[in-house]
C-alpha positions as a Markdown table, in Angstrom:
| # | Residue | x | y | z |
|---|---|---|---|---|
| 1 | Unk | 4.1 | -110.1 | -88.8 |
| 2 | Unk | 4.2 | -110.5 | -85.3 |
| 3 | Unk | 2.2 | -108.1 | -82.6 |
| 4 | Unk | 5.3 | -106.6 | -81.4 |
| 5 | Unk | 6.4 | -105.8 | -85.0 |
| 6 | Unk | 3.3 | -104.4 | -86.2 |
| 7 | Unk | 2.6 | -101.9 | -82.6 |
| 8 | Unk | 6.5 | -100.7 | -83.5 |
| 9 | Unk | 5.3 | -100.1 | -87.0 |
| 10 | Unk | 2.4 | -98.1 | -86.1 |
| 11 | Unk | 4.3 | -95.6 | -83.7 |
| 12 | Unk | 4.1 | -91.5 | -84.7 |
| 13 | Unk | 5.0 | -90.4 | -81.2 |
| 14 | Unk | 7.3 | -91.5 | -78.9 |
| 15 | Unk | 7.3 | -90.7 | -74.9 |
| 16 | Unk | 9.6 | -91.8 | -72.1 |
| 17 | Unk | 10.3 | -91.1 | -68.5 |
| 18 | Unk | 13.8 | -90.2 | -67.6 |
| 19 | Unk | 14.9 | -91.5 | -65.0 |
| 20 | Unk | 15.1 | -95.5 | -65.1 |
| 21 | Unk | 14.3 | -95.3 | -68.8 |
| 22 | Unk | 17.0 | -92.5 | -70.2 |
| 23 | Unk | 19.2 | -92.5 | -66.9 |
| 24 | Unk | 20.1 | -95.7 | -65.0 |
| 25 | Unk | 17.5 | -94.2 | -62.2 |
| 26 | Unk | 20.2 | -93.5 | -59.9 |
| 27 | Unk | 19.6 | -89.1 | -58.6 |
| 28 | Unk | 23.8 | -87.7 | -57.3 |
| 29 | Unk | 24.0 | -85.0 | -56.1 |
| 30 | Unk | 27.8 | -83.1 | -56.0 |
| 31 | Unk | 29.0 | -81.8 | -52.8 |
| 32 | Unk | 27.2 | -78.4 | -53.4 |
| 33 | Unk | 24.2 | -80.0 | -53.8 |
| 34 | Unk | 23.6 | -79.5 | -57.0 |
| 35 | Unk | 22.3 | -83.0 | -58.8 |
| 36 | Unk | 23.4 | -84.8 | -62.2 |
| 37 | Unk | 22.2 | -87.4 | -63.9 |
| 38 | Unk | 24.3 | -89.5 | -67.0 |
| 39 | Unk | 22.7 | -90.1 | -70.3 |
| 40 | Unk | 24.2 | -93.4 | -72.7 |
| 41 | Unk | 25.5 | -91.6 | -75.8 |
| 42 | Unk | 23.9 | -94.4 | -77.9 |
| 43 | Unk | 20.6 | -94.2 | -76.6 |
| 44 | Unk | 20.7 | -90.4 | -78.0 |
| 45 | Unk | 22.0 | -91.6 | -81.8 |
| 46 | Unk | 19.0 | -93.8 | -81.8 |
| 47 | Unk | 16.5 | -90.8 | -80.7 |
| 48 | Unk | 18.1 | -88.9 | -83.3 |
| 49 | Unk | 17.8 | -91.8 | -86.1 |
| 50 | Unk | 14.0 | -92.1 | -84.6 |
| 51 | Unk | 13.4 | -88.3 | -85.3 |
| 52 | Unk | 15.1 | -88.0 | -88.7 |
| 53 | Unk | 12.7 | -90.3 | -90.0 |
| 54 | Unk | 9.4 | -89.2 | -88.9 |
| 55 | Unk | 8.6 | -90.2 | -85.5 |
| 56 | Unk | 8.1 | -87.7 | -82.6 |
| 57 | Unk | 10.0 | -87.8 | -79.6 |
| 58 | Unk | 8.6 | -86.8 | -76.5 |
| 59 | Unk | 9.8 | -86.4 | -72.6 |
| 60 | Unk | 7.4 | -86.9 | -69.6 |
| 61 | Unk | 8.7 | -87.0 | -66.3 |
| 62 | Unk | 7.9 | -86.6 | -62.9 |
| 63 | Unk | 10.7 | -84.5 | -61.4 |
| 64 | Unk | 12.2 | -81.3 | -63.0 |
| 65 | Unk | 15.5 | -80.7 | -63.6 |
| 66 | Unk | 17.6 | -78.1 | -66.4 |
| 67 | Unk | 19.9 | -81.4 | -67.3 |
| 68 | Unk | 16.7 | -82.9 | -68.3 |
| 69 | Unk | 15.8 | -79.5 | -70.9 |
| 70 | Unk | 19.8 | -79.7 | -72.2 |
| 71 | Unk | 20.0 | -83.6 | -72.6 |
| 72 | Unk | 16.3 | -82.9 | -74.7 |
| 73 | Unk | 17.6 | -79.8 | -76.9 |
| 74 | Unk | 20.9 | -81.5 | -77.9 |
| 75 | Unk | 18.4 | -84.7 | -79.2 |
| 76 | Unk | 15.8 | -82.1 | -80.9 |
| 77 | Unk | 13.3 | -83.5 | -78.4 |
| 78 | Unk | 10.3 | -80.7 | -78.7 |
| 79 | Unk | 8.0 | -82.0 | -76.6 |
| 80 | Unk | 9.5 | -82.2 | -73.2 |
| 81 | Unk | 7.2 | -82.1 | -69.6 |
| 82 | Unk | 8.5 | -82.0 | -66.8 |
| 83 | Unk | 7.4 | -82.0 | -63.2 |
| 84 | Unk | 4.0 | -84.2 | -64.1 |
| 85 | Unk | 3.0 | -87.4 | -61.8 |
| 86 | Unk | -0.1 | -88.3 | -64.1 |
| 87 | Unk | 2.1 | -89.2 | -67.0 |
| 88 | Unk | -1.1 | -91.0 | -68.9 |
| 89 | Unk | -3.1 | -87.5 | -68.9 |
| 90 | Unk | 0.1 | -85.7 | -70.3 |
| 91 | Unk | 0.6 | -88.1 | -73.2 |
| 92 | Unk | -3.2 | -88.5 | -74.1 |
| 93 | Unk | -3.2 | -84.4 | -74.0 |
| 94 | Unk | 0.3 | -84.6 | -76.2 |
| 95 | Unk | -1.1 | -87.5 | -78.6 |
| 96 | Unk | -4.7 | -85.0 | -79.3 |
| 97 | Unk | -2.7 | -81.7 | -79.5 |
| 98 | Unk | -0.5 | -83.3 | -82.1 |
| 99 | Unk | -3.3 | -85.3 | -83.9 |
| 100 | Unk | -2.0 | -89.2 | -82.8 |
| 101 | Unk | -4.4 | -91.3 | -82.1 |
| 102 | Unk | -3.2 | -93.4 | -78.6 |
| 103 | Unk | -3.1 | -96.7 | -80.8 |
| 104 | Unk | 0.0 | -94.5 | -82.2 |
| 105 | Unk | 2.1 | -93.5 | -79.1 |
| 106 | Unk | 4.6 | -95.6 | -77.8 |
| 107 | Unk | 5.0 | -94.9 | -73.9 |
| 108 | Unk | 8.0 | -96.3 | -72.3 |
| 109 | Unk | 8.8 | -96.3 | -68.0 |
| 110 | Unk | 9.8 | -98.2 | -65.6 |
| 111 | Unk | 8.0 | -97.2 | -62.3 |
| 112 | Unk | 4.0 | -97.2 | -61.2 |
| 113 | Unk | 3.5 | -93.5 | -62.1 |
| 114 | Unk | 3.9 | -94.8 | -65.7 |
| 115 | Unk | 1.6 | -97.8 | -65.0 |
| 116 | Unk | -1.3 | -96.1 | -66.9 |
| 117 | Unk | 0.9 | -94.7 | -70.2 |
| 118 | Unk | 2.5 | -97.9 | -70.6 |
| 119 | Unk | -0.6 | -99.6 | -70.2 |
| 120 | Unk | -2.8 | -97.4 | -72.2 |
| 121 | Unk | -0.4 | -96.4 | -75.0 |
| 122 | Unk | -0.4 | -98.7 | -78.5 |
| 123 | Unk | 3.0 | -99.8 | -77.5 |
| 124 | Unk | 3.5 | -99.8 | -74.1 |
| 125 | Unk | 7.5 | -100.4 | -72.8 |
| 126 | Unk | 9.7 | -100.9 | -69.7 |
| 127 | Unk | 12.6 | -102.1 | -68.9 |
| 128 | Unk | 14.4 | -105.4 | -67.0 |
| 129 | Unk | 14.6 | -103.0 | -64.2 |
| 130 | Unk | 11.0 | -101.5 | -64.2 |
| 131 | Unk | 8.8 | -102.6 | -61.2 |
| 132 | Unk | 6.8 | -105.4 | -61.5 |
| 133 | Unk | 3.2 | -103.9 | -62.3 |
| 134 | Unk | 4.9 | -102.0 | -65.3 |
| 135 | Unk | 6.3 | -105.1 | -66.8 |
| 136 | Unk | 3.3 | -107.0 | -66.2 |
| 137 | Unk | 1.1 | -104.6 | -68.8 |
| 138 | Unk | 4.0 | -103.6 | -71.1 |
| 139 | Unk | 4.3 | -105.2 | -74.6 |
| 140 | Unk | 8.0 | -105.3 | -75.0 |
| 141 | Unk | 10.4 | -105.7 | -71.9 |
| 142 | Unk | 13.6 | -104.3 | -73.6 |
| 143 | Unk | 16.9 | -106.7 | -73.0 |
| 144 | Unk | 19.0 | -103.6 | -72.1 |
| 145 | Unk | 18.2 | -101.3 | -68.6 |
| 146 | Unk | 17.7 | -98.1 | -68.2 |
| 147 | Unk | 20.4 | -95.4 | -69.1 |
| 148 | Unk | 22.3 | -98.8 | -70.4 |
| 149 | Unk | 21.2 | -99.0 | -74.0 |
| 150 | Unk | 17.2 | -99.9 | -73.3 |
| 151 | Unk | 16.2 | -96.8 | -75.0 |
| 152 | Unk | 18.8 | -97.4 | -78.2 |
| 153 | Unk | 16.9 | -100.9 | -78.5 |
| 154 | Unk | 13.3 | -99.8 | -78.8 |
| 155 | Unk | 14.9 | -97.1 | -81.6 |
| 156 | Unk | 16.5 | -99.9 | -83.6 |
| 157 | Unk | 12.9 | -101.9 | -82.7 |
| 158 | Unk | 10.7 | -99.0 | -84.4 |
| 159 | Unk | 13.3 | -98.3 | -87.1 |
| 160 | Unk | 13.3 | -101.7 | -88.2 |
| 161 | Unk | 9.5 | -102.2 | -88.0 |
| 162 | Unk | 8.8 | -99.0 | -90.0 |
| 163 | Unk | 12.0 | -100.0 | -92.5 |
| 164 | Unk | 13.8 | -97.1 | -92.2 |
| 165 | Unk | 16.7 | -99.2 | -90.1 |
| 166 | Unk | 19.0 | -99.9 | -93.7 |
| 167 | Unk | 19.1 | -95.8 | -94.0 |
| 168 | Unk | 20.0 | -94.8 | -90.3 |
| 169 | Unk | 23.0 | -97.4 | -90.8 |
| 170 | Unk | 24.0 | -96.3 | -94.9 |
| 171 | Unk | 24.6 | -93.0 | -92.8 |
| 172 | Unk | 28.0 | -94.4 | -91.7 |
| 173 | Unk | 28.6 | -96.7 | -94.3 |
């Protein structure tokens, strides 16, 4: 069993950033001024898949925004925070509160206020589009980019790993 295979198997929690990870990074704003973001529909099955069969999903993210709280609802994401910069204190405070060891959580970002989580989580993961200094301590570098599939692919990863994958797919079968 490779490393990869066995950190995937060993995840209980998992935490991304937003934007870059669950968005493609990119912040509009409308002509009122009021900002949206786009999420990839199939990034949001395989967060669902991921929660149906055990795993916790969990949100941390520097900016705030009520897209952000909606996007999470409609997923059943119960852990969301919002509006932190020290992402690595707000998933070690997550990982305790919940009883998950670190070794457990799976961090993913794409941008140096995630350098710590990705760094310090069991399995830490970015993106093709993540800055250099996150991809150079992250264990998986997903194929996909952000708010293009990347989070959809760690999903299938863990599923697989933890062999609940055949299940999530006899769904539609």
């Amino acid at each position: 069993m490779n490393e990869i295979h066995q950190k995937a198997k060993n995840v209980k929690l998992f935490a991304m950033d937003v934007d870059g990870i669950l968005s493609d990074g990119q912040i509009i704003y409308n002509s009122e001024g009021v900002e949206t973001k786009a999420f990839y529909v199939q990034d949001g099955l395989g967060l669902q898949a991921l929660r149906q069969s055990g795993v916790t999903l969990a949100i941390i993210t520097g900016r705030s925004s009520a897209m952000v709280d909606r996007r999470a609802k409609e997923l059943g994401i119960a852990h969301i925070i919002q509006g932190r910069d020290d992402k690595f204190t707000a998933l070690a405070g997550l990982a305790k509160a919940l009883g998950f060891e670190l070794s457990q959580c799976a961090y993913m970002g794409d941008d140096l206020p995630d350098l710590k989580a990705v760094r310090e989580a069991g399995f830490g993961i970015s993106v093709p589009n993540g800055c250099e200094q996150i991809k150079a301590v992250s264990d998986y570098i997903t194929t996909k980019t952000g708010g293009h599939g990347a989070v959809r692919e760690v999903c299938e990863l863990i599923l697989k790993a933890q062999n609940n994958f055949d299940a999530f797919i006899a769904k539609f079968e």
